[in-house]
Structure formats: structure tokens, C-alpha cells
N, C-alpha and C positions, 0 to 999 in steps of 0.2 A: 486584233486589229480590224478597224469596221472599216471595208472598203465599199464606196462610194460609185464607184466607174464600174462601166461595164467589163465583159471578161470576152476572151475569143477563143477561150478553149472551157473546154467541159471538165471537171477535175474527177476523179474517180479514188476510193479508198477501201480498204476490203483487202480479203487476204484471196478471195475466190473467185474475183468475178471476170476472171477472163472466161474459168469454164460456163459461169451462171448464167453474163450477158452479154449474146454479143458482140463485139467493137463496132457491128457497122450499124446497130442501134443508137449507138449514141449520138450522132447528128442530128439522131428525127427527135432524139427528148431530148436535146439541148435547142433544136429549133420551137420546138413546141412548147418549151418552159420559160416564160419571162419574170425579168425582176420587176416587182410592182413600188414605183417609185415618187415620191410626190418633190417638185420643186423648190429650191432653197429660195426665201422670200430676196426679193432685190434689193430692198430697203429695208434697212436698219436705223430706224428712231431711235436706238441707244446710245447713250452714251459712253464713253471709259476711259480709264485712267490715262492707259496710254495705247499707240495703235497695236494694233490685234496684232501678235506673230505667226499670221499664217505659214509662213516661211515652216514652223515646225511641224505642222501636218505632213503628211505624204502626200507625194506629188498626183497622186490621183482624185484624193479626199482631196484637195485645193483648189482643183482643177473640175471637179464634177460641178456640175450645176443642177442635181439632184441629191434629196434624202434617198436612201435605199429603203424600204418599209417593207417589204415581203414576198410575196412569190405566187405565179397565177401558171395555167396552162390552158390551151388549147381542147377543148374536146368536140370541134365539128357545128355545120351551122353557122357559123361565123361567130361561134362563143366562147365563153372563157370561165374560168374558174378561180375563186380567190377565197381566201378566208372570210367570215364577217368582218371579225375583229381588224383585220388590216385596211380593208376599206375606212373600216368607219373613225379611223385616223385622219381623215378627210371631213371629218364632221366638222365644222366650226373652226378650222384648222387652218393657219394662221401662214402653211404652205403651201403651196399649189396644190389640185386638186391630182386625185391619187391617178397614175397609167402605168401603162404597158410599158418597158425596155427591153428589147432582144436582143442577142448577144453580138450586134453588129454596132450598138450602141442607137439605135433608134427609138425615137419615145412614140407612144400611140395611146392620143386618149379615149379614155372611156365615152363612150355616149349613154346608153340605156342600159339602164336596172333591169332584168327581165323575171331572174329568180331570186328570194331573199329570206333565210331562215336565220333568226339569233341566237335562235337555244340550239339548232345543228350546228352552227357556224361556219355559215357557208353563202356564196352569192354568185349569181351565173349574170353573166354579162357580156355586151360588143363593145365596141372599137369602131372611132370616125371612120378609120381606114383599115384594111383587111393587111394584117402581114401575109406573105406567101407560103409561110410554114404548114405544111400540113398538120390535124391533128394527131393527139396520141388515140389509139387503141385502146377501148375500154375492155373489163374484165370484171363482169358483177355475181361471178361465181368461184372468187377466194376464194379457199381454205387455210387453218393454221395449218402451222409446219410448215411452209413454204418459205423459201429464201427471197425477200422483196428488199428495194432501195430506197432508201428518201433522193428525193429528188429536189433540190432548193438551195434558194440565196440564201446560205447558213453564214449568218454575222456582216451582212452584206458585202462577201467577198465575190457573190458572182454565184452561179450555178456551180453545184456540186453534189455527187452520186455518193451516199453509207451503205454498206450495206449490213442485214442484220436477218431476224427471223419476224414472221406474222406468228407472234405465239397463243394469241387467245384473244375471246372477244369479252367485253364488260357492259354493264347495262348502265345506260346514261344516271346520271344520279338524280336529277329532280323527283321521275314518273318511270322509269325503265322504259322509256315508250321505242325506243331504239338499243343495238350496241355500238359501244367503240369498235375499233380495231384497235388490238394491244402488237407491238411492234419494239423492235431491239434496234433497228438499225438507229443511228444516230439525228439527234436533231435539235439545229438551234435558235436561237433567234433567228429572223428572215427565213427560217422553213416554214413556216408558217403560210398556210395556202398552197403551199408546193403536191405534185402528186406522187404517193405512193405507187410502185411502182413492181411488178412480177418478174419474172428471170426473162418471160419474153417483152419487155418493156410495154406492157399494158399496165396503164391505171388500174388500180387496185381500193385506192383512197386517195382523200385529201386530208393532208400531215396539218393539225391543227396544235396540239397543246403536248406541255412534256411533264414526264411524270414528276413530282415532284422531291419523291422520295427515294427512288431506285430508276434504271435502265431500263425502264419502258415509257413510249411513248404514245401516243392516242392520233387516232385518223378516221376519218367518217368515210363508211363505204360508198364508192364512188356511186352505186346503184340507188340509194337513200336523195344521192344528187339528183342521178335521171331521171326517177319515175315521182320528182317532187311535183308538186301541179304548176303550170304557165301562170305568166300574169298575174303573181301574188306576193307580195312582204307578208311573210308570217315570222310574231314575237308572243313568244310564249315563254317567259324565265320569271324565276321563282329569285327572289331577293332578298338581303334583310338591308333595314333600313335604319339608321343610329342617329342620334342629336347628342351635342357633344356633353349635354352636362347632366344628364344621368346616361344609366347602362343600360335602360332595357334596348330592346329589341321589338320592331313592326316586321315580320316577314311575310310580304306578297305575291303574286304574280302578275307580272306583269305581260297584260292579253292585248294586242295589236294586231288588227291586218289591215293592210290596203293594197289598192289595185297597181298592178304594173302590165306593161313597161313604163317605164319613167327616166324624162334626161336623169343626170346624174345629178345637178344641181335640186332641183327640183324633187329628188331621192331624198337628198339630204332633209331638205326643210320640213319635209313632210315626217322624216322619223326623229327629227329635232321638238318638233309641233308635240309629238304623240310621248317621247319621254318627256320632255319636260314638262307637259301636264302631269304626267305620273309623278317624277319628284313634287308636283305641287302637292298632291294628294297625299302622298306618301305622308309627307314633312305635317301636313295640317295634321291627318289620323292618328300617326303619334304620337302627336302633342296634345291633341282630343283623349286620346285612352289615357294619357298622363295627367289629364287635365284636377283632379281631383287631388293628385299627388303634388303637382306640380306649381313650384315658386309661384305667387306668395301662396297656393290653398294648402293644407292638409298640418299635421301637427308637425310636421319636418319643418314647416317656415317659421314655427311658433317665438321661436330665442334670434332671429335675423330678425323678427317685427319688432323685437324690443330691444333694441340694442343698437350704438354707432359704431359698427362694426370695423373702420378702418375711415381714419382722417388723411391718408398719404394722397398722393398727386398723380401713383399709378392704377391705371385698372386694376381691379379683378372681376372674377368669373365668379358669380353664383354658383353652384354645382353643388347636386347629392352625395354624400356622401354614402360610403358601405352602410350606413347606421338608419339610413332616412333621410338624416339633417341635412338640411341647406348652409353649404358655409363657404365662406371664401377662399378660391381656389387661384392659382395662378403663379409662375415663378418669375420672379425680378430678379435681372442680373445687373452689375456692377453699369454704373453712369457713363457713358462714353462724353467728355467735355467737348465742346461748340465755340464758338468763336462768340462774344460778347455778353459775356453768362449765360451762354447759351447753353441745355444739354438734352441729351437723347436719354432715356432709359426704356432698353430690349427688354423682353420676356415672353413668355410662352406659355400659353393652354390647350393641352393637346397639339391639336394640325396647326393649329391660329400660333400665327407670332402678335402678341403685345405690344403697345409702344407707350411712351409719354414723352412727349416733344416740349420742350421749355423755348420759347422763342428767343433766340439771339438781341439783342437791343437794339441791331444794329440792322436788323431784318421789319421794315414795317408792318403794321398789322394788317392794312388793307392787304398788301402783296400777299402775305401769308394766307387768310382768308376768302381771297377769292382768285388764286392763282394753284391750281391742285400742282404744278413742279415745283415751288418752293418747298412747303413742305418736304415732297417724295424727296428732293435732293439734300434737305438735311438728314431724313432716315436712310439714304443710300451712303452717309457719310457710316455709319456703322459697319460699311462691307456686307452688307447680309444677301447682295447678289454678284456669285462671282462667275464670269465666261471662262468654260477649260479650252484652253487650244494648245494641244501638245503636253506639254509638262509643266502647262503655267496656268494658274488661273487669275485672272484679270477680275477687278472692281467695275462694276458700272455704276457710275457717275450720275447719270441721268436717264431717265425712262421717255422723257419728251412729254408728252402731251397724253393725259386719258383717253379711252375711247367711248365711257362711260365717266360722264358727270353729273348723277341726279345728289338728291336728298333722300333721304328716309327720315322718316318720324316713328320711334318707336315707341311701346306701349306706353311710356311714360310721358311722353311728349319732348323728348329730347331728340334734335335736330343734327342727323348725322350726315355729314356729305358721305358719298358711295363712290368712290371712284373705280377704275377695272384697266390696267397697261397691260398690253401685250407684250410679249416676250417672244419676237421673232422666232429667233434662232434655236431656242427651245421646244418651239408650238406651246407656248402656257402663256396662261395670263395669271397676272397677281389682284385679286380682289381684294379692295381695302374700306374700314369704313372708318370715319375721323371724325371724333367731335370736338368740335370748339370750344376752346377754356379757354379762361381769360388768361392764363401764361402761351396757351398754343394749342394742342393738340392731344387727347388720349384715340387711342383705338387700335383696332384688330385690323389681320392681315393674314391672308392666303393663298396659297396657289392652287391652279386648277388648271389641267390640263383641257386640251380645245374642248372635247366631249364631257365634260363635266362643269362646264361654266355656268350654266342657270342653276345645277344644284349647290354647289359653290356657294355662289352668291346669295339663293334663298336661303342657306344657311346661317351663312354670315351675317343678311337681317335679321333673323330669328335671332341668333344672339345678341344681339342689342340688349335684347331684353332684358338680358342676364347680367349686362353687365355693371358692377359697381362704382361707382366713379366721383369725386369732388370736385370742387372749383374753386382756383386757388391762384393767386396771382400779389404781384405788388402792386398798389394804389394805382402806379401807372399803368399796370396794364390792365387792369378795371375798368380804367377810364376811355383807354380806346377798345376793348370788348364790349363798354356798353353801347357803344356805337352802332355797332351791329346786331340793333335789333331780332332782325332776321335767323341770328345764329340761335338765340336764346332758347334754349327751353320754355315749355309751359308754365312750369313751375315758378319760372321768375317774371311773367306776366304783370301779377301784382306787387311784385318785389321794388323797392325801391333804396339805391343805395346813391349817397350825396355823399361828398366833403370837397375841403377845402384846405389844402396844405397849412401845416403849422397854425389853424383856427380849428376845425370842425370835423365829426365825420357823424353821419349816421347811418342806420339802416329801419327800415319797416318792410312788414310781411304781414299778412292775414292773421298771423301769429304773436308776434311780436315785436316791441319797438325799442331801437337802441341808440343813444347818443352821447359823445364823448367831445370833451375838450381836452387842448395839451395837459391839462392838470391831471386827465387823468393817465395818457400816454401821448407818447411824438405820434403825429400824425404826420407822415408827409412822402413824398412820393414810392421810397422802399420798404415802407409800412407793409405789408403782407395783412392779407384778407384771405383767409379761406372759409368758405361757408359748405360744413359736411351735410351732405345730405344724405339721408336714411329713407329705410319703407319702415310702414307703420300705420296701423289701422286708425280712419281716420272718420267718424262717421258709418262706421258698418265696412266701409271699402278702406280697401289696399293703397296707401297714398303714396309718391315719391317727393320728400320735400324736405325744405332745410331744418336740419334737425343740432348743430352746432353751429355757432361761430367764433370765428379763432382770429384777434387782430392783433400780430406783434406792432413792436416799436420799428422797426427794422427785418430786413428780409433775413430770417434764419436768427434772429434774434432770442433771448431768454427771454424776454420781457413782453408778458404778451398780458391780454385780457379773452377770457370765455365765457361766451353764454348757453347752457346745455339742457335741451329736452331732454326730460325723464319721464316713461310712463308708469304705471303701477304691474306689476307681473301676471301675467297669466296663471290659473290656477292650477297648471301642468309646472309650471318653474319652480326649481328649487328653491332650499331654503336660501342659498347663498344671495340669491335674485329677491328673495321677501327682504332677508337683513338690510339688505343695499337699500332698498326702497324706503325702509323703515326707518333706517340714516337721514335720506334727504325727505323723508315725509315729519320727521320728529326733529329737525336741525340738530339733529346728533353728529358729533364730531365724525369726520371734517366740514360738518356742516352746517356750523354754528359760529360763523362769522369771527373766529378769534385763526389771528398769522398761527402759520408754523412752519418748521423748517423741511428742505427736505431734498436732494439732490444739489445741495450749494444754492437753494432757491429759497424765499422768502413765499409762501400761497398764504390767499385768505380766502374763504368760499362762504358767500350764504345762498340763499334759499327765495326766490321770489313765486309769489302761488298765495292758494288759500291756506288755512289753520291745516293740521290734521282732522279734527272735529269735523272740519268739511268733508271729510273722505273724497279729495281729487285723484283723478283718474293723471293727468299729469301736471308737472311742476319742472320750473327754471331752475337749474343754480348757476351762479352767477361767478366766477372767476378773478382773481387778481392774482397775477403772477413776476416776482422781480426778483432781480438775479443776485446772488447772496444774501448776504443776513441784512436783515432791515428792522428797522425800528418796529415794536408793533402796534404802536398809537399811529404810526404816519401810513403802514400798511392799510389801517383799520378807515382812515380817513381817505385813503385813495378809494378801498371799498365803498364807501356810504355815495363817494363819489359818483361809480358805476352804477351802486341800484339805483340810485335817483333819477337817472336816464334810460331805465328799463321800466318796459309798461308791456305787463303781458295780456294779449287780446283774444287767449285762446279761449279763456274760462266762459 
């Protein structure tokens, strides 16, 4: 149970410690030990389903108007001691900024940064105002063997004394440049920053991290504190760094000092400033060392350049696989239904949750497209953020308003709004990035707690990159997509698509040009248009561009017409990749223009391009598709139909 409120008595457990320490020591290290607390935000932008049952908290947790986050002490001077780590929960942090509570229930904020190490994990600091507590008594001449206490808001229930043994010391892991202190007594969440503690209540250490694997725990010798130098932030930590769609590994160090004292504000921004250049650096070097391996260069991209590798209306992720290959990765789960044929489809790639949003009919396109809560509140229709209060957890409905509303342009030229909601109550924000299709919406989604939101996010742009995606809508929502200019990719710069219900449609591209009448399918408002697009060397470069098109009669319909780039195979491809090609290079069946049957479907397929004699590098075939068995003179005529209104302009 995580209690919130302060406490007025000091708790004590151990089987020994009346003889070890004591009783009238414990006033002076319960005065000198405060909970380090950061405040519950006042305002709540969220939404939910229904009101929140505080009622089932305890009456303290309901009642507190602080997070409880960890534990500091007094050591003289007018200073204090805390963990790194629990401070720097205050970073970017969506709570009040992190202070002092004493067990009278008084809060005191911090002013100046004075000491600051990341790789010791540890920070020395004052207070606007002086409590009257005296400090603890320090002791920087341990030994193992000795019987010491944790001293700490363990689960934030208030201060509390374990006791255990100082059994041995270890050498920090990066460089050995120091030891831990290895320790029995107990310790848990909220010890953290707390001071270890000797049988005569001298600090000993400060209780940082627990072991993971057995009943020892870790604490930095309180002397490693004192005799660190004034007026300095020193970061020194060694890291590794990951991208989510291969597996190596960038492992650096990351080297930082600057000068102190410093307000606390002011602390922050400055080791804000100095990581998240690092994550810049990090994230570029990676993908520099990878660069040669990496989507679209080296022989792993070789069968994704030739090939349309997925027509559907969900993302996926690019990603290496064990082998080298680049192939499409990502999990789609089942369709959650919307209101007006509307629907959401979840999914997941690694950390990133996936989406594909289908616009409701009944939701306009403007509203949709330049209002970022429309969307979010048809993705929060899925449940995928729930508030626990008690033994319930609660939907939110609505997030309100971004705090972050840019664009990205990714390597492709594809125009991704970046949105970024905080999540109060939490301290995290969810990073989203959303691209517009003319049904609604594909894209990724993450969380990031306060202290990780620029790496987050440059992440999240970075995969743009990767990811794969079509464009796919009915005629009507073509029509108000093309509207918005603005949204459009590069790629469809030169693109130009017209029609005209129950008359006319066409399309042209740099590449090719297509036009149809009812003769040859219904055209009219629930027609479906999806144009896949692939990568594909295009001129010596890596191009991203329409590589299919696919226009039913009707939305989800059989009865469709395709027009399909094909290139010639690379001479690493199989033979299976030669045959294929030799098929539509030789109009060898199916690709010699005569109907045939095949799934309850009537196809006819030929061939638009040079001779083979020409040796072309790529070639159209051209699609007719109708549902059951059909004549195959009236087939053969709907075809001749189609190619007549194909003119391709690659050659």
C-alpha cells in the first residue's frame, strides 16, 4: 500500500535493535530524515468515462496533495542529500517540482543544486527555508561486519528503520573508479536517497539501488559525498543506445560538467540542454555506423526494392531481420467498429503501439484534419489508456488538447502531423505521429515518461522512415483529401487524379496514365481507390512512389481493376524472381491476355511495355477482375477496354 501523507512516528523492525540502537536516537533520525515529495498537478485535461472513485483510495492517499518520490537527509550547513535518480523525476515533470516533507507534515522547497554526480547517484542541496532539525552525524570510516539500518520512505509509507548487516563492498561497474556499500538490511521503493545508517545513528551511506537478484542492497559511502568537489554537476555514465528496427547496439559515455550552484529550475534546463543533445548524437551515430547496412543500402534491401510488398490500409515497420533482410514487421489486431463505417485498427511494433483510423462519414474531414482531439478521441475509443483508482480502472475519453503540434517531413517526403499529450496523473506524455490518408489516419504511438521525452520523440521521427504504408479511401474521401493540399506527400506533387461519378475517372503520374468509363467499371462515390506505394530504384536513387493501383466497383467489392509495376530482378534474386519476370516479360500465362478462373472470380491480365526484344528494365500489367464466371469474349472486351486508356510514360 503506497502511502501518500506524512507519518508522526518513526516505525522500527529488526529482531535486535533495542540493544543496537538507541531509543533516544530515534527522534534525531526521524527529524533529520524527510520524505522527498513532488506535488499532485491541480488540473486535469483528461477526460473519462465516468467520475473518478476516489472514495476507494485510502483516506490519506486522497487526502495528500503530494506524490511521495523518495527520501533525503540532513548532513549540516544548511544541506541535504538525495538520490540523483529521485531528483531528476522533476525533470520535465508534469508535477510540482521535487521538496522536502518532515514528519510534522511540512513541505520545503528546494532552492540550489550545489553538489551533483549521475554515475555516484547522488545530489547535495538547500532549502528556501531552514527546518530546525538538527543534522545526522556522519561516519566515513565503516567497516563490514557491522550491524547498520536503512533509513527511508520505504513504498511511501513515511520513514522507516531495517535492520541488517554492512557485509561487503563491490566496485562500481562501468570503470571500478569507486565501491558500493553491499548491505542486508531491507529496502524499497522510496529508500532511495535515504541514509544508511551505524548502531550509533551516524550515516554510513546513502541507500541507492537494490539488488536485483538476491538480499543485498547498494549505498554510496557517505565520504565519496563529502569530499566530492563544490560548485560542480559531474556525468560520467556509460550507455547503450538502440533503434528500434534493427538490434545492434551504439554503447557510449556520456561526459558532462557544469558549474554550480544553480536554482533548481535552472538545474534542470541546463541537464535537459546537455542530454538531449547527447540523445541527438547518440540516435544520428547509430544510424551513421548503420548506414551502409541500413534500409534501403546494402544487399538486405535488395527483394523490398522489388517487390509490392503489402497493399492493406495498416502500417508496418520496415525492420532487419536475424537473416539481414529487410522485411515487414508489425502485429495487427482484430478491428475495433466506429460509428458511421467507421473503424480503428490497433497494433504494435516493439514499444510503439500502431493505428489505422478509417474516418467515420459522419465525422468531417476538415474537423478530422486539423483538429488533433478528434482523431485522439476516436483512438481512445479502443481503451488503450486506462486510470487505476482502487480496484477500478477507468477509460479516458479524451486527452484535451496537445502540447505539441508540429509536422515532420520524413525522408520520403511524407507529411506527418507530431502531436505529444501529457498525462498528468501519471507524469508521462504520449508521443504520437499521424499521417493523413485519404480514409483518416495511419501511425505510431508512444509513451515517455517526463525525463525521456526528446529521446522519445526523436525516435519516433526517425521511424517515419521505416515505415510502410498505402493510400486508400472511397472516391468520396479522395475528394475531400484532395483538398488538402497541404497534407499530401511529395510523391503526389505531380499526381493528378479526376473523375466524375457514373461518367469518368482518371489518374496520371510521371509514370503513367489511366482512364476509365462505366463500360469499363461503376465509378461513383463508394468506388475505392487505393494507390500502393513501394520503394524502388529509380534512376540510380531510392525512390518512394506509386507502384500499384487498385479501383473497385464498390467499397470491399470483387470487382475491381489493377495496374501493376514490375521491375526486372536483380542478379542476387532467385530463380523464382527470374521465372516471374519472364512470365510478364514473355506474356506467358497469366499473362497473355486470355480470362480465367479462380477464387469464384473471372481475371484477365495483359502486359503494357516494350517487346521482350527491347530488354525493359520495367513493365505494366494491367488487371481486370469480376466476380464469378463470366463470359470470356465479354472479359477479353472489358480488357482491351482498360489498356486503351493506359499510356505508360516511364520508358
Amino acid at each position: 500500500m503506497k502511502r501518500l501523507a506524512c507519518t508522526a512516528c518513526i516505525a522500527v523492525s529488526g529482531t535486535s535493535l533495542a540493544a543496537s540502537l538507541p531509543p533516544e536516537q530515534l527522534p534525531a533520525i526521524q527529524a533529520a530524515t524527510f520524505e522527498v515529495v513532488a506535488a499532485k498537478p491541480t488540473d486535469d485535461p483528461l477526460s473519462y468515462e465516468k467520475p473518478l472513485p476516489f472514495d476507494l483510495l485510502p483516506f490519506q492517499e486522497r487526502n495528500d496533495k503530494y506524490h511521495s518520490i523518495g527520501t533525503a537527509f540532513a548532513i549540516g550547513n544548511g544541506r541535504y542529500v538525495t538520490a540523483a535518480h529521485v531528483l531528476m523525476i522533476g525533470v520535465n515533470s508534469l508535477w510540482g517540482p521535487p521538496a522536502l516533507r518532515d514528519n510534522g507534515g511540512r513541505v520545503y522547497a528546494i532552492s540550489d543544486v550545489h553538489k551533483f554526480s549521475l554515475q555516484q547517484d547522488f545530489v547535495v542541496f538547500t532549502l528556501a527555508e531552514q527546518p530546525s532539525a538538527r543534522p545526522l552525524e556522519i561516519n566515513t570510516a565503516a567497516a563490514a561486519g557491522q550491524t547498520v539500518f536503512s533509513v527511508g520512505n520505504a513504498y511511501g509509507t513515511g520513514v522507516v528503520l531495517r535492520d541488517g548487516l554492512y557485509t561487503s563492498d563491490t566496485p562500481e561497474q562501468q570503470d571500478g573508479r569507486w565501491k558500493w556499500m553491499r548491505f542486508s538490511a531491507a529496502a524499497s521503493p522510496g529508500n532511495s536517497g535515504g541514509p544508511l545508517v551505524d548502531q550509533d545513528g551516524k550515516v554510513i551511506g546513502v541507500v541507492l539501488a537494490k539488488s536485483p537478484n538476491e538480499n543485498l542492497n547498494y549505498a554510496l559511502p557517505i565520504g565519496l559525498v563529502m569530499d566530492a568537489p563544490d560548485g560542480q554537476a559531474d556525468i560520467d555514465v556509460r550507455s547503450s543506445y538502440q533503434f528500434d528496427v534493427f538490434d545492434s547496439t551504439l554503447t557510449d559515455t556520456l561526459k558532462e560538467r557544469f558549474a554550480l550552484p544553480l536554482p533548481l529550475d535552472a538545474f534542470f534546463k541546463i541537464f535537459s540542454k546537455r542530454t538531449n543533445a547527447h540523445f541527438d548524437t547518440q540516435l544520428a551515430a547509430l544510424l551513421a555506423q548503420q548506414r551502409e547496412r541500413l534500409f534501403p543500402n546494402g544487399e538486405g534491401s535488395t527483394r523490398l526494392l522489388h517487390e509490392i510488398a503489402d497493399m492493406g490500409d495498416f502500417p508496418k515497420v520496415i525492420a532487419r531481420n536475424s537473416n539481414g533482410g529487410w522485411v515487414l514487421s508489425g502485429k495487427e489486431d482484430s478491428d475495433l467498429r466506429l460509428s458511421a463505417n467507421g473503424y480503428l485498427t490497433p497494433g504494435s511494433f516493439g514499444k510503439s503501439m500502431l493505428f489505422h483510423l478509417r474516418r467515420p462519414d459522419d465525422v468531417p474531414a476538415d474537423k478530422l484534419y486539423s483538429d488533433p482531439a478528434v482523431p485522439m478521441d476516436l483512438l481512445l475509443k479502443s481503451a488503450f489508456i486506462k486510470r487505476t483508482i482502487g480496484s477500478e480502472n477507468i477509460t479516458v475519453t479524451s486527452l484535451g488538447k496537445p502540447t505539441l503540434d508540429e509536422a515532420h517531413v520524413d525522408a520520403w517526403g511524407r507529411r506527418w502531423q507530431v502531436w505529444v499529450w501529457p498525462i498528468p496523473y501519471a507524469n508521462t506524455r504520449l508521443v504520437m505521429l499521424a499521417l493523413p490518408v485519404p480514409n483518416g489516419y495511419v501511425g505510431l504511438a508512444r509513451y515517455a515518461n517526463s525525463i525521456q521525452d526528446h529521446d522519445q520523440l526523436i525516435n519516433a521521427k526517425a521511424l517515419a522512415d521505416f515505415i510502410y504504408v498505402n493510400y486508400d479511401g472511397t472516391l468520396a474521401q479522395w475528394r475531400d483529401y484532395l483538398k488538402h493540399a497541404p497534407l499530401h506527400p511529395a510523391a503526389m506533387k505531380d499526381l493528378r487524379i479526376d473523375f466524375e461519378y457514373g461518367k469518368r475517372f482518371s489518374y496520371a503520374s510521371k509514370r503513367m496514365e489511366l482512364s476509365i468509363t462505366p463500360e469499363v467499371q461503376l465509378i461513383q462515390a463508394d468506388s475505392t481507390l487505393t494507390l500502393g506505394f513501394a520503394f524502388f530504384r529509380d534512376g540510380g536513387k531510392v525512390t518512394w512512389d506509386v507502384a500499384e493501383l487498385w479501383l473497385s466497383a464498390r467499397n470491399d467489392d470483387r470487382n475491381y481493376i489493377m495496374a501493376v509495376r514490375s521491375q526486372a530482378p536483380a542478379a542476387s534474386m532467385d530463380d523464382d524472381d527470374r521465372n516471374q519476370w519472364d512470365r510478364i516479360l514473355n506474356r506467358r500465362h497469366p499473362y497473355n491476355a486470355t480470362a480465367r478462373d479462380s477464387d469464384d472470380r473471372s481475371r484477365i491480365t495483359d502486359v503494357v511495355g516494350p517487346a521482350a526484344a527491347d530488354k525493359p528494365d520495367v513493365l505494366y500489367s494491367v488487371h481486370y477482375v469480376e466476380e464469378g464466371k463470366q463470359d470470356a469474349e465479354a472479359m477479353k472486351a472489358k480488357l482491351d477496354l482498360l489498356v486503351k486508356g493506359v499510356r505508360i510514360l516511364e520508358y
